[in-house]
C-alpha positions as CSV (number, residue, x, y, z in Angstrom):
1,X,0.0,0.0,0.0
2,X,1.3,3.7,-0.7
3,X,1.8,5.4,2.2
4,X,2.7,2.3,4.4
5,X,4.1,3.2,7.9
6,X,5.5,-0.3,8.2
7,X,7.4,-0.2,5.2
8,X,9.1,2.6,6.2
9,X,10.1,1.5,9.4
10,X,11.6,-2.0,7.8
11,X,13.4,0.8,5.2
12,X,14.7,2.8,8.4
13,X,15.8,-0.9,10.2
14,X,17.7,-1.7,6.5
15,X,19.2,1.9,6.6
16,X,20.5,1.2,10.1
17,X,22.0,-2.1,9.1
18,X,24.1,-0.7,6.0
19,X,25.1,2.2,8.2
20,X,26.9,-0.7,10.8
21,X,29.0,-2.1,8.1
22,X,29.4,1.7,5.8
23,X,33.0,1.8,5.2
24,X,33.0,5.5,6.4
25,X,31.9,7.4,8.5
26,X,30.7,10.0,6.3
27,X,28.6,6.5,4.8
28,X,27.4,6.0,7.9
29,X,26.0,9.2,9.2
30,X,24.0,9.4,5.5
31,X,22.5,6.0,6.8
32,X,21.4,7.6,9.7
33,X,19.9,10.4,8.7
34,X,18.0,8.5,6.2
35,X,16.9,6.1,8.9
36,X,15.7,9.3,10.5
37,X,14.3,10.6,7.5
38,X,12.0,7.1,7.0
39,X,11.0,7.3,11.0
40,X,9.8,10.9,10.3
41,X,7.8,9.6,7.0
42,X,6.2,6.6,8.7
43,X,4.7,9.0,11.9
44,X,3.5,11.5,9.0
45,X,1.8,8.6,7.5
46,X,-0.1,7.9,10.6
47,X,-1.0,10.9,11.5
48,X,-2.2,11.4,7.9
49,X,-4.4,8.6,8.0
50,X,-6.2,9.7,11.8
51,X,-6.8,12.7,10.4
52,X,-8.2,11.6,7.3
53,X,-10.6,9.1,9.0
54,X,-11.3,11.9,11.6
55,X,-11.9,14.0,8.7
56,X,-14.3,11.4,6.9
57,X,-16.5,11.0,9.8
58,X,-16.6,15.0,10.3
59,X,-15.1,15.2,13.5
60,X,-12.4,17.1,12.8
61,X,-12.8,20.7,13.4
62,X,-10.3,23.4,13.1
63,X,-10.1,26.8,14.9
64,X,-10.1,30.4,13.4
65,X,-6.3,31.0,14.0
66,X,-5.6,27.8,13.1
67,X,-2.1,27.8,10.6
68,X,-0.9,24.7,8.9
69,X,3.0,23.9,10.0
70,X,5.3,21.8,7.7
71,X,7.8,19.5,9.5
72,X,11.0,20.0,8.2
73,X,13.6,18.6,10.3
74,X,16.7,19.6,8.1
75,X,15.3,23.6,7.8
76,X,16.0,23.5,4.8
């Protein structure tokens, strides 16, 4: 399934394993922060989905100073 938070994770656990046996350390830290990066992907796909299925039953309600934030853990 697109969007599969359990995907990611076993891509973030694979990630992990290169980075013990990288021959570098600059190899290694990439692997990290890629692990990171597919941790980070499979929470936004949960969250997605709660809020989608909170948004299909109509619960979901959102105030008037409500503002969108965008993770970005880089700051890019």
């Amino acid at each position: 399934m697109p969007g599969d938070a359990n995907e990611c994770r076993d891509n973030a656990k694979r990630c992990l394993e290169f980075a013990q046996t990288a021959r570098t350390e600059a190899y290694r830290e990439s692997f990290e922060r890629l692990a990171q990066r597919w941790l980070v992907l499979a929470t936004d796909f949960e969250v997605a989905k709660v809020l989608l299925e909170k948004w299909g039953s109509g619960t979901i309600t959102f105030s008037d100073d409500f503002v969108p934030r965008v993770h970005n853990p880089s700051g890019r």
